[in-house]
ZARO-231628 format. One record per atom (N, C-alpha, C, O, CB): residue in one letter; x, y, z. Coordinates in steps of 0.2 Angstrom, whole numbers, padded with zeros to 4 digits, always signed. Atoms other than C-alpha are relative to their C-alpha. Last residue first. Glycine has a CB too. Layout:
ZARO-231628
aXYZ
...
end
This chain:
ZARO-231628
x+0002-0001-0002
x-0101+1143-0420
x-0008-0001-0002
x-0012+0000+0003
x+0004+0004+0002
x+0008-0001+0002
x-0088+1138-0429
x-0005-0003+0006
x-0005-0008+0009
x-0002-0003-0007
x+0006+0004-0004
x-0070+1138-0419
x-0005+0002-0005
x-0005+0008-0005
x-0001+0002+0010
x+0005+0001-0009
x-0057+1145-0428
x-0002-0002+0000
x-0003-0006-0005
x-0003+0004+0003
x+0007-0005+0002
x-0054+1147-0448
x+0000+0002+0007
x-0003+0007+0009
x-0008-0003-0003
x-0002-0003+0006
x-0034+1140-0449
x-0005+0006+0001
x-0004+0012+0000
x-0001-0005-0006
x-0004-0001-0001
x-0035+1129-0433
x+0001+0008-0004
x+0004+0012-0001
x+0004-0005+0000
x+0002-0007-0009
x-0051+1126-0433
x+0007+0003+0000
x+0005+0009-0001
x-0002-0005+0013
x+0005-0004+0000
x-0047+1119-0453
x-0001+0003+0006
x-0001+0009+0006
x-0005-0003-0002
x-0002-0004+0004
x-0031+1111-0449
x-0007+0006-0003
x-0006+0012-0003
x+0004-0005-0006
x-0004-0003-0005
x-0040+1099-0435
x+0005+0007-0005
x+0008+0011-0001
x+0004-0006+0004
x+0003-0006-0005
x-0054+1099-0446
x+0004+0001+0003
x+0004+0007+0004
x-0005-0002+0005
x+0000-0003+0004
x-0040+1088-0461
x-0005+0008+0006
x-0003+0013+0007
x-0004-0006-0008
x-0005-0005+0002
x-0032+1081-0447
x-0005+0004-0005
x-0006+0010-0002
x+0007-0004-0003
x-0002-0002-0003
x-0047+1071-0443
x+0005+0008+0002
x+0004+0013+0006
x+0000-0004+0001
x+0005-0006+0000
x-0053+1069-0459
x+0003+0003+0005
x+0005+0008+0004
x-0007-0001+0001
x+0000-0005+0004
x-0036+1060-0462
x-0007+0004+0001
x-0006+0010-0001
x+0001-0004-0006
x-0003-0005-0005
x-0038+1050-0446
x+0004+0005-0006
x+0008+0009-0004
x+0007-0003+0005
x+0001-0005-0009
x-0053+1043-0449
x+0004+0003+0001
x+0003+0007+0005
x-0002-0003+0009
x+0004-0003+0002
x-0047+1038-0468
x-0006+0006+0006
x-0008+0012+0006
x-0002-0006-0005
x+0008+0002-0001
x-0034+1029-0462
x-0003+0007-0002
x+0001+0012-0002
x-0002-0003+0007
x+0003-0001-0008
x-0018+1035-0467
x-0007+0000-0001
x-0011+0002-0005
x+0001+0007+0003
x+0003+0006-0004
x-0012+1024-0483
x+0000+0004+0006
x+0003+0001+0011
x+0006-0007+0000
x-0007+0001-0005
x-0013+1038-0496
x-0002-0007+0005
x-0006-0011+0004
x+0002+0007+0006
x+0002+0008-0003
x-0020+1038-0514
x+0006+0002+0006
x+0012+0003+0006
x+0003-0010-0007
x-0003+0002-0003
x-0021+1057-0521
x-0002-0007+0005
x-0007-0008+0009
x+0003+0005+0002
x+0005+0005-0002
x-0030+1062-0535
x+0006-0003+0005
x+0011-0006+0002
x-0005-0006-0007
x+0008-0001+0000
x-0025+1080-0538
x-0002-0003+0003
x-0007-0002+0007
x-0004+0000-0004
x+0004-0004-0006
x-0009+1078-0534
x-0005+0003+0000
x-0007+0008+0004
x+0004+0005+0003
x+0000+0004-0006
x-0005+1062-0542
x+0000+0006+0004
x-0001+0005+0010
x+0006-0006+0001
x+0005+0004-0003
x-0012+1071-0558
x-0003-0004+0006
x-0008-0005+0008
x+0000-0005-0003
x+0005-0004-0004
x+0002+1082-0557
x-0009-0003+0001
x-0013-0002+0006
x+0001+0007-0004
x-0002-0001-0006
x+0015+1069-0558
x-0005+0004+0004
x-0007+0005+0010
x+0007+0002+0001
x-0007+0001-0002
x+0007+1061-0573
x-0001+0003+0005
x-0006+0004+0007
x+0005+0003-0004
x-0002+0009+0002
x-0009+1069-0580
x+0007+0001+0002
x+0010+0007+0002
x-0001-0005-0010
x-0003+0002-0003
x-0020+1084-0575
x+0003-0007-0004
x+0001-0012-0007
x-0004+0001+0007
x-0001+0005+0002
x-0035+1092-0588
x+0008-0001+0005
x+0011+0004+0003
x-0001-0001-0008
x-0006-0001+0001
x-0043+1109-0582
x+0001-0010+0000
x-0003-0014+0003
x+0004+0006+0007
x-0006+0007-0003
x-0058+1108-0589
x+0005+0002+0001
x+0008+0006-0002
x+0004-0004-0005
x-0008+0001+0000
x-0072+1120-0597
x+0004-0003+0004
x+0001-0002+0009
x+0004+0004+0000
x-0002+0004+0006
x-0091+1118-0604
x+0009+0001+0001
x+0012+0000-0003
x-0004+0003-0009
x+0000-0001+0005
x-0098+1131-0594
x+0003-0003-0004
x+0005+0000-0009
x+0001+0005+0000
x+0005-0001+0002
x-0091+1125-0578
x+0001+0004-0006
x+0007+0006-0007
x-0003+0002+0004
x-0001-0007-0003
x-0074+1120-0569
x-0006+0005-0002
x-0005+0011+0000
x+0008+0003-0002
x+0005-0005+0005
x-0075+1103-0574
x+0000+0006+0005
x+0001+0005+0011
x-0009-0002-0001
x+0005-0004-0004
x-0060+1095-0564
x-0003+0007-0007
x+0000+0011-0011
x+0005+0004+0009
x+0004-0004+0003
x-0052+1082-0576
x-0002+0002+0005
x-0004-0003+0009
x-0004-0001-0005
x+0006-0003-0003
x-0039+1068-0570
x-0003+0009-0003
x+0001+0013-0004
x+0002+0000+0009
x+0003-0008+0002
x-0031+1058-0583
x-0004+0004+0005
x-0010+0004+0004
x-0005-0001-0006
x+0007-0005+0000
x-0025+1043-0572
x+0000+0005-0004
x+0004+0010-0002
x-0002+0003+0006
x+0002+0002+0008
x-0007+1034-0577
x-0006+0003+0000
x-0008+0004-0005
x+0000-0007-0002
x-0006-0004+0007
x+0005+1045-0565
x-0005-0002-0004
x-0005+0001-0009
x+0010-0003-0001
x+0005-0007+0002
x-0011+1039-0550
x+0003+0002-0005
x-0001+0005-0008
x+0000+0007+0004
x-0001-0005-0005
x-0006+1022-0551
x-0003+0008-0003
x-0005+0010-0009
x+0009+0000+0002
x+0002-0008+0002
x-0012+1007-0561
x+0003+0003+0007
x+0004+0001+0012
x-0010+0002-0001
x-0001-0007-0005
x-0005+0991-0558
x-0001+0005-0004
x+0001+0006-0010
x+0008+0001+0002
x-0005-0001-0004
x-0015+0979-0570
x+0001+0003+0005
x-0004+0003+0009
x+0004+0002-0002
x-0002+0006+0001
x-0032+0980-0580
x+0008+0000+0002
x+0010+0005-0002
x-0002-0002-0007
x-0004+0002-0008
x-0040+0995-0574
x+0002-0008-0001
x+0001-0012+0003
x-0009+0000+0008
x+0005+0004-0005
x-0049+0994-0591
x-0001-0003+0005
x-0005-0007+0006
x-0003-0003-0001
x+0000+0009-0001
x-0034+0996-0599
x-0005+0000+0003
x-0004-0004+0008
x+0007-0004+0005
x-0002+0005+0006
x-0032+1015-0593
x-0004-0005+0000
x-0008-0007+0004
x+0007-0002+0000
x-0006+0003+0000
x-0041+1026-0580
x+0000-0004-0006
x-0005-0006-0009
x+0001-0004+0006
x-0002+0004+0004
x-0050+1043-0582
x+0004-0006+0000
x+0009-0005-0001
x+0002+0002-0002
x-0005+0004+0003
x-0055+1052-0568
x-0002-0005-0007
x-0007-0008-0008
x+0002-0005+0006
x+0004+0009+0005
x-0070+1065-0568
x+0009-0002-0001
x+0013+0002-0004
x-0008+0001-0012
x-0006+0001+0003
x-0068+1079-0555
x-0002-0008-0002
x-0005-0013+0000
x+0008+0002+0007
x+0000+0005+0000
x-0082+1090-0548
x+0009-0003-0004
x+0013+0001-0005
x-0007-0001-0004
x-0001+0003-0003
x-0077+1107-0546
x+0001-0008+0002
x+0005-0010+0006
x-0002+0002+0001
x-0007-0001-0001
x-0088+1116-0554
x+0002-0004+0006
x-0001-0004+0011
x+0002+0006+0001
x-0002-0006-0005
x-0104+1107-0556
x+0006+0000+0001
x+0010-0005+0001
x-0004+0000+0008
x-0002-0006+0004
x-0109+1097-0571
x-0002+0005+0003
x-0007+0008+0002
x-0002+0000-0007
x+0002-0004-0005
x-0109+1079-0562
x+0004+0009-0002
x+0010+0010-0001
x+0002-0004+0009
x+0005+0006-0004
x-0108+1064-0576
x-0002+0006+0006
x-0008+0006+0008
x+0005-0010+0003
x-0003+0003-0006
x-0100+1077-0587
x-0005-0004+0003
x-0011-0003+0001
x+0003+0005+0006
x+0006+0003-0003
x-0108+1078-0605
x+0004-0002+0009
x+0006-0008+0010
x-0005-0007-0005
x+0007-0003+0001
x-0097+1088-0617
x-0006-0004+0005
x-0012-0002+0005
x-0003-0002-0007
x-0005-0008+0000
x-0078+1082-0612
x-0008+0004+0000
x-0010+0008+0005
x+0006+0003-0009
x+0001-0002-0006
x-0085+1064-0610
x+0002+0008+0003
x+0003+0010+0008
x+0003-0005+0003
x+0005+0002-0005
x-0092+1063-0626
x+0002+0001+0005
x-0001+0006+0008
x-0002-0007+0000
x+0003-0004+0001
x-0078+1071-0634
x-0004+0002+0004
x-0004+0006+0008
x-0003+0000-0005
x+0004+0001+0008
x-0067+1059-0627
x-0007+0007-0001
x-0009+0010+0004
x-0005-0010+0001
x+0009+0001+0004
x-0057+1064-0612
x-0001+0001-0006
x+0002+0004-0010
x-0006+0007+0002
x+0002-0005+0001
x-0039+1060-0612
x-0009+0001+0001
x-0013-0003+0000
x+0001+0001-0006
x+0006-0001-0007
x-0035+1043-0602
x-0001+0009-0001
x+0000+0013+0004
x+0004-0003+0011
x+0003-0008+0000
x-0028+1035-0618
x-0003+0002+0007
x-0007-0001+0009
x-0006+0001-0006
x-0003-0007-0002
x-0018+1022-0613
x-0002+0006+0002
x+0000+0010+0006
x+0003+0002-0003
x-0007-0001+0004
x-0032+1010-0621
x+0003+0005+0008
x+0001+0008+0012
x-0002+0006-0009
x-0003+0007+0004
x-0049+1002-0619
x+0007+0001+0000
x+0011-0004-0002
x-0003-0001-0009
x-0001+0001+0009
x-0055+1017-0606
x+0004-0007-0003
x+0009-0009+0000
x+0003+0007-0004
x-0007+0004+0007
x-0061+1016-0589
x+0000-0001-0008
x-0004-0003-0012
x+0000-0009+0001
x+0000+0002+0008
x-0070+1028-0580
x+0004-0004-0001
x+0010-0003-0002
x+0000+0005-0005
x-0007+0005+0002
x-0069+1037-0561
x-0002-0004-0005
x-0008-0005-0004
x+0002-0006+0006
x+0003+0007+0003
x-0083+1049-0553
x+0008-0002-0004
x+0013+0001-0003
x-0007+0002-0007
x-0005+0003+0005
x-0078+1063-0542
x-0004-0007-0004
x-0008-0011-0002
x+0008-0002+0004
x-0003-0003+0003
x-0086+1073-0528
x+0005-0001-0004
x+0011+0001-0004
x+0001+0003+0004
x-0005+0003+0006
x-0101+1063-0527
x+0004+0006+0001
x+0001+0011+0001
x-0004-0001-0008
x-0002-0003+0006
x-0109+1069-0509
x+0004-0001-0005
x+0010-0002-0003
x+0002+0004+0001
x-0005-0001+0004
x-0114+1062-0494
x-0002+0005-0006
x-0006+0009-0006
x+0001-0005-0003
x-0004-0008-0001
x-0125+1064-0480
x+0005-0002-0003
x+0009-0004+0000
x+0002+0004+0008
x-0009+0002-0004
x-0129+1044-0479
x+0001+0006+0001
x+0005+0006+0007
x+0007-0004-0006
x+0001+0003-0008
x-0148+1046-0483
x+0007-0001+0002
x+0009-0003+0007
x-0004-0009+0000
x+0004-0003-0004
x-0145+1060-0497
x+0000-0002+0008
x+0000+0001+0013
x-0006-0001-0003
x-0005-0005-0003
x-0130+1051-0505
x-0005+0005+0006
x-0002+0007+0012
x+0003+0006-0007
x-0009+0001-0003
x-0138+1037-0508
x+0001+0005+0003
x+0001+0005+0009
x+0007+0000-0005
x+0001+0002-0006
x-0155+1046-0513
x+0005-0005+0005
x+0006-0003+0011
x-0005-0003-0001
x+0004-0005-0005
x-0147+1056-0524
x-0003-0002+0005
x-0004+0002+0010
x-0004+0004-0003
x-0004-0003-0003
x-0139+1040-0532
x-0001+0006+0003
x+0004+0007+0007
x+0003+0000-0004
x-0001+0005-0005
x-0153+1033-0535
x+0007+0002+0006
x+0007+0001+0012
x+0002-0007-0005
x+0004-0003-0006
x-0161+1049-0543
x+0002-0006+0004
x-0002-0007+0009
x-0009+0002-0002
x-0002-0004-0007
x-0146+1048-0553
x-0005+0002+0005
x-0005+0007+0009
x+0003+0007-0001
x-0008-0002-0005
x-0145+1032-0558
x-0001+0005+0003
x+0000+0005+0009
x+0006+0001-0004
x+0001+0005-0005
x-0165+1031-0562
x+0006+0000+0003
x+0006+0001+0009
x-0002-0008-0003
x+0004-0002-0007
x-0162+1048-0574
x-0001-0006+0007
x+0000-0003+0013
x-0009+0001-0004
x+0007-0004+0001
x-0150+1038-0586
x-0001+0003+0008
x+0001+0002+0014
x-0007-0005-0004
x+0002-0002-0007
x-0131+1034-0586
x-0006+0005+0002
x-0006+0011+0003
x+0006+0003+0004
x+0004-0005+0000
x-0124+1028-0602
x-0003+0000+0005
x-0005-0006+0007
x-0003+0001-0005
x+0004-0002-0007
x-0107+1021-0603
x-0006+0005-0001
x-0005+0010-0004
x+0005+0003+0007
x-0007-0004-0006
x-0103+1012-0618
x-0005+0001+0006
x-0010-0002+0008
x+0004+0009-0003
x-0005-0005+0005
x-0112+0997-0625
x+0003+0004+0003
x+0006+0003+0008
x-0002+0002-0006
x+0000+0001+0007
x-0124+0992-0611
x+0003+0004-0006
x+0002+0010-0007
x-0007-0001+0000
x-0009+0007+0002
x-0113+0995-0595
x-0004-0001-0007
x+0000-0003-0012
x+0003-0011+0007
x-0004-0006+0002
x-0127+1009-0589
x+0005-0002-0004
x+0009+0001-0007
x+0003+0004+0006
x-0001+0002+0009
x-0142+0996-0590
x+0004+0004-0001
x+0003+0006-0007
x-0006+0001-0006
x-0002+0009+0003
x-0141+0992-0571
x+0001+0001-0009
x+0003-0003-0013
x-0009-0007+0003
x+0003+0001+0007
x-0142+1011-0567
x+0002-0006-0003
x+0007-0007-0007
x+0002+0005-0004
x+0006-0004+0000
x-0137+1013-0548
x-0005+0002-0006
x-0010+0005-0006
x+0003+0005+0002
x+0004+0003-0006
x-0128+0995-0547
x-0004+0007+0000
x-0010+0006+0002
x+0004-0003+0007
x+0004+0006+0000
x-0121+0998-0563
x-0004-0003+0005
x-0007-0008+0004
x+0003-0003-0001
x+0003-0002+0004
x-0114+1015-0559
x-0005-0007-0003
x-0011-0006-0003
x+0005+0004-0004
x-0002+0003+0005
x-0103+1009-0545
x-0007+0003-0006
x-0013+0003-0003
x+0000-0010+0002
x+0006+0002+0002
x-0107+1020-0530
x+0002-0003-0006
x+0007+0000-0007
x-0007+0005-0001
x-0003-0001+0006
x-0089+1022-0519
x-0008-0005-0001
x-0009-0010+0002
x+0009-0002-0002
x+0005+0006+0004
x-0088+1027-0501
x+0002+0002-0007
x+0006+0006-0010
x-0011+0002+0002
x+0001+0003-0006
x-0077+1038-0490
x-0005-0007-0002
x-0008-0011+0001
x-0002+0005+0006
x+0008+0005+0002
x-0068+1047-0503
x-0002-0005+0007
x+0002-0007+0011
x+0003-0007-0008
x-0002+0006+0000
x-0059+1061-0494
x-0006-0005+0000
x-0011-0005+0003
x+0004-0001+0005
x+0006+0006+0001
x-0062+1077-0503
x+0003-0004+0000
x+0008-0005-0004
x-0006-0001-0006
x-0002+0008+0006
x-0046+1087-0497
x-0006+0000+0000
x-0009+0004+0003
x+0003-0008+0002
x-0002+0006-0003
x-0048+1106-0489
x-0001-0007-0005
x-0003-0008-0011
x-0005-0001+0006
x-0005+0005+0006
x-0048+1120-0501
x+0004-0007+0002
x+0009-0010+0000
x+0006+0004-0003
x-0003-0004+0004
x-0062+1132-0494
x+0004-0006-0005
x+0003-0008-0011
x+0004+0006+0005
x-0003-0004-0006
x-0075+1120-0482
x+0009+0002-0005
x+0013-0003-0006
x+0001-0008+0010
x+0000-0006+0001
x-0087+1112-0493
x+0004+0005+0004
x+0002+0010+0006
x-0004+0001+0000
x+0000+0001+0008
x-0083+1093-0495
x-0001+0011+0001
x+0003+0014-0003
x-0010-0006-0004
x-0007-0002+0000
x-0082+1090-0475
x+0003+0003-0009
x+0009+0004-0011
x+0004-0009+0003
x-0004-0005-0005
x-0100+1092-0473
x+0006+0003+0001
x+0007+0008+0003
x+0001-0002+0003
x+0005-0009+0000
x-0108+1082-0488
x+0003+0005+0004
x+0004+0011+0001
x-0008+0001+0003
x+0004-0003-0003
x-0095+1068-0483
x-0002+0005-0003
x+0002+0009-0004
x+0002+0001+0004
x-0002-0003-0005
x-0088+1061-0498
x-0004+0001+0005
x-0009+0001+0003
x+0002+0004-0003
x+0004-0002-0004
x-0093+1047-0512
x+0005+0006+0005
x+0011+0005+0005
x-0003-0006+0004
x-0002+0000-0005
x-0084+1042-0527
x-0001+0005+0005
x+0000+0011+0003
x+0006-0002-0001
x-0001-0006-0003
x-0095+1038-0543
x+0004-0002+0007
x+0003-0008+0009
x-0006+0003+0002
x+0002-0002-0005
x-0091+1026-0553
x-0002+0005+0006
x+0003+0008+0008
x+0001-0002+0002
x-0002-0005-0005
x-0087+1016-0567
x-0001+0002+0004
x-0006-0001+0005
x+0001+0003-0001
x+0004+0001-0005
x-0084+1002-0583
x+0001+0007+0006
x+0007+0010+0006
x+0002-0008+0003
x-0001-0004-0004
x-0081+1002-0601
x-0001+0000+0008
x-0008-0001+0008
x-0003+0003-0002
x+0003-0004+0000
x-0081+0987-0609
x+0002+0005+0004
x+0007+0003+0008
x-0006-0002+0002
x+0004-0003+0005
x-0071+0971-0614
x-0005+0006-0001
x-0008+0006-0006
x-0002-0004-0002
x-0005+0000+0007
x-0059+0967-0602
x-0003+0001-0005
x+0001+0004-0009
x+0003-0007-0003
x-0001+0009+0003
x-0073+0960-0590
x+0005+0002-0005
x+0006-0001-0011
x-0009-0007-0005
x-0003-0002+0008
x-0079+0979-0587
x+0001-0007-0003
x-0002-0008-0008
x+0008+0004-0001
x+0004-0005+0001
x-0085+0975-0568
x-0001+0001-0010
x-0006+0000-0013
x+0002+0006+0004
x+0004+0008+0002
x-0072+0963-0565
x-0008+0004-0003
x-0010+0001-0008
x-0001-0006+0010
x-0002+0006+0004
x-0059+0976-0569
x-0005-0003-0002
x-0007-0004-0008
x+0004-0004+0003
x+0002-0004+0004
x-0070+0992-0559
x+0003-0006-0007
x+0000-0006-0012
x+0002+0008+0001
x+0005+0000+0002
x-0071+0982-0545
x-0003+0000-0007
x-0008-0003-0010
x-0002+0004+0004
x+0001+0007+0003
x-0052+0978-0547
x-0009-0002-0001
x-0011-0007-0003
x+0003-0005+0006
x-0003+0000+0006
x-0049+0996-0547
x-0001-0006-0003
x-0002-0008-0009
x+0007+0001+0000
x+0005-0002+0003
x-0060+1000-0532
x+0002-0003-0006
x-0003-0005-0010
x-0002+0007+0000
x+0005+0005+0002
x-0052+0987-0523
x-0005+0005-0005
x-0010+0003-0007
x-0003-0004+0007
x-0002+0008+0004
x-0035+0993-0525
x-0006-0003-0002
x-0007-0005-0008
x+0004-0008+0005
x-0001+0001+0006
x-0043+1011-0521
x+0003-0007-0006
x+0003-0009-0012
x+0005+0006+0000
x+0007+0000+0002
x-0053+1007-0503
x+0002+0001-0010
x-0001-0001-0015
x-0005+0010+0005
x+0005+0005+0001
x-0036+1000-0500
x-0005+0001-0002
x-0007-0004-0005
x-0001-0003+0004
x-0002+0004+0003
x-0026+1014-0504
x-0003-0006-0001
x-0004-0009-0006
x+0006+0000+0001
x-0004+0003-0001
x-0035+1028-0497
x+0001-0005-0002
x-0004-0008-0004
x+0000-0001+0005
x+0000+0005+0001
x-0042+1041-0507
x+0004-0007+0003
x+0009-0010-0001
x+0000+0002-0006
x-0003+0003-0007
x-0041+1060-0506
x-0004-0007-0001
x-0010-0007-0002
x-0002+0006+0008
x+0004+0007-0003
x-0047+1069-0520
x+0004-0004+0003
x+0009-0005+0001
x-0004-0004-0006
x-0001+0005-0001
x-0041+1087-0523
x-0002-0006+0003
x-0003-0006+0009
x+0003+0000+0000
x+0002+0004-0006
x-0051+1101-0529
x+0005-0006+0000
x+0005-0008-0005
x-0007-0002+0000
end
């Protein structure tokens, strides 16, 4: 799948996700999609919202990240009343590293194919771009395909077309492709 993300909704997520961590923790989030535009063969997921994991589980940042039952029934109702859909979540680690850790290799935060868990460095501390993301799409049963560097930035892509006129295009390449639904 690739995730579709415009540039401003991404500066600021990065700096959410900074001030959030303080330099010293992990911090992260889910990133939201239409429910509607999310299933349609191998069109983008364009993030159109973004749930911070600490505001859907306030004790998720205590020591690493852990993200209990109250998060995701918070986040299910999020997404429920808006007609969304998590199609990615986003992480920060202390280091370079933007491998999955055991931990996050064995327990995805949303363990349906397809999902896609980012990794970012530094604890979003600097310029980040997509070449430094680890991106992971669980593909189920406990397997990965893991992305970094140039091919990372075409999985998780940051653009600067608004985000109405990227869905836009994105249906208008869909009728175009499937036809009219009826």
């Amino acid at each position: 799948m690739t995730v579709v993300i415009a540039s401003r909704r991404y500066r600021r997520l990065l700096t959410e996700l900074e001030r959030r961590g303080r330099g010293k923790r992990e911090a992260g989030a889910f990133l939201l999609a239409n429910a509607r535009g999310t299933s349609v063969g191998d069109s983008p997921a364009v993030v159109v919202d973004v749930a911070y994991y600490d505001d859907l589980d306030p004790n998720s940042l205590t020591g690493g990240i852990t993200f209990g039952a109250d998060g995701y029934t918070a986040l299910g109702a999020l997404c429920g009343s808006a007609k969304l859909v998590a199609v990615a979540d986003i992480h920060t680690h202390p280091s370079r590293f933007v491998q999955q850790s055991t931990i996050d290799a064995t327990n995805p935060m949303v363990a349906i194919a397809g999902h896609v868990a980012v990794i970012v460095p530094n604890y979003a501390i600097g310029t980040i771009t997509p070449t430094d993301l680890g991106v992971h799409e669980f593909l189920g049963a406990g397997a990965w395909r893991s992305t970094y560097g140039d091919d990372a930035a075409r999985v998780f892509v940051i653009t600067r077309m608004p985000v109405a006129l990227r869905l836009l295009v994105a249906r208008l390449r869909d009728f175009f492709e499937r036809g009219p639904h009826v």
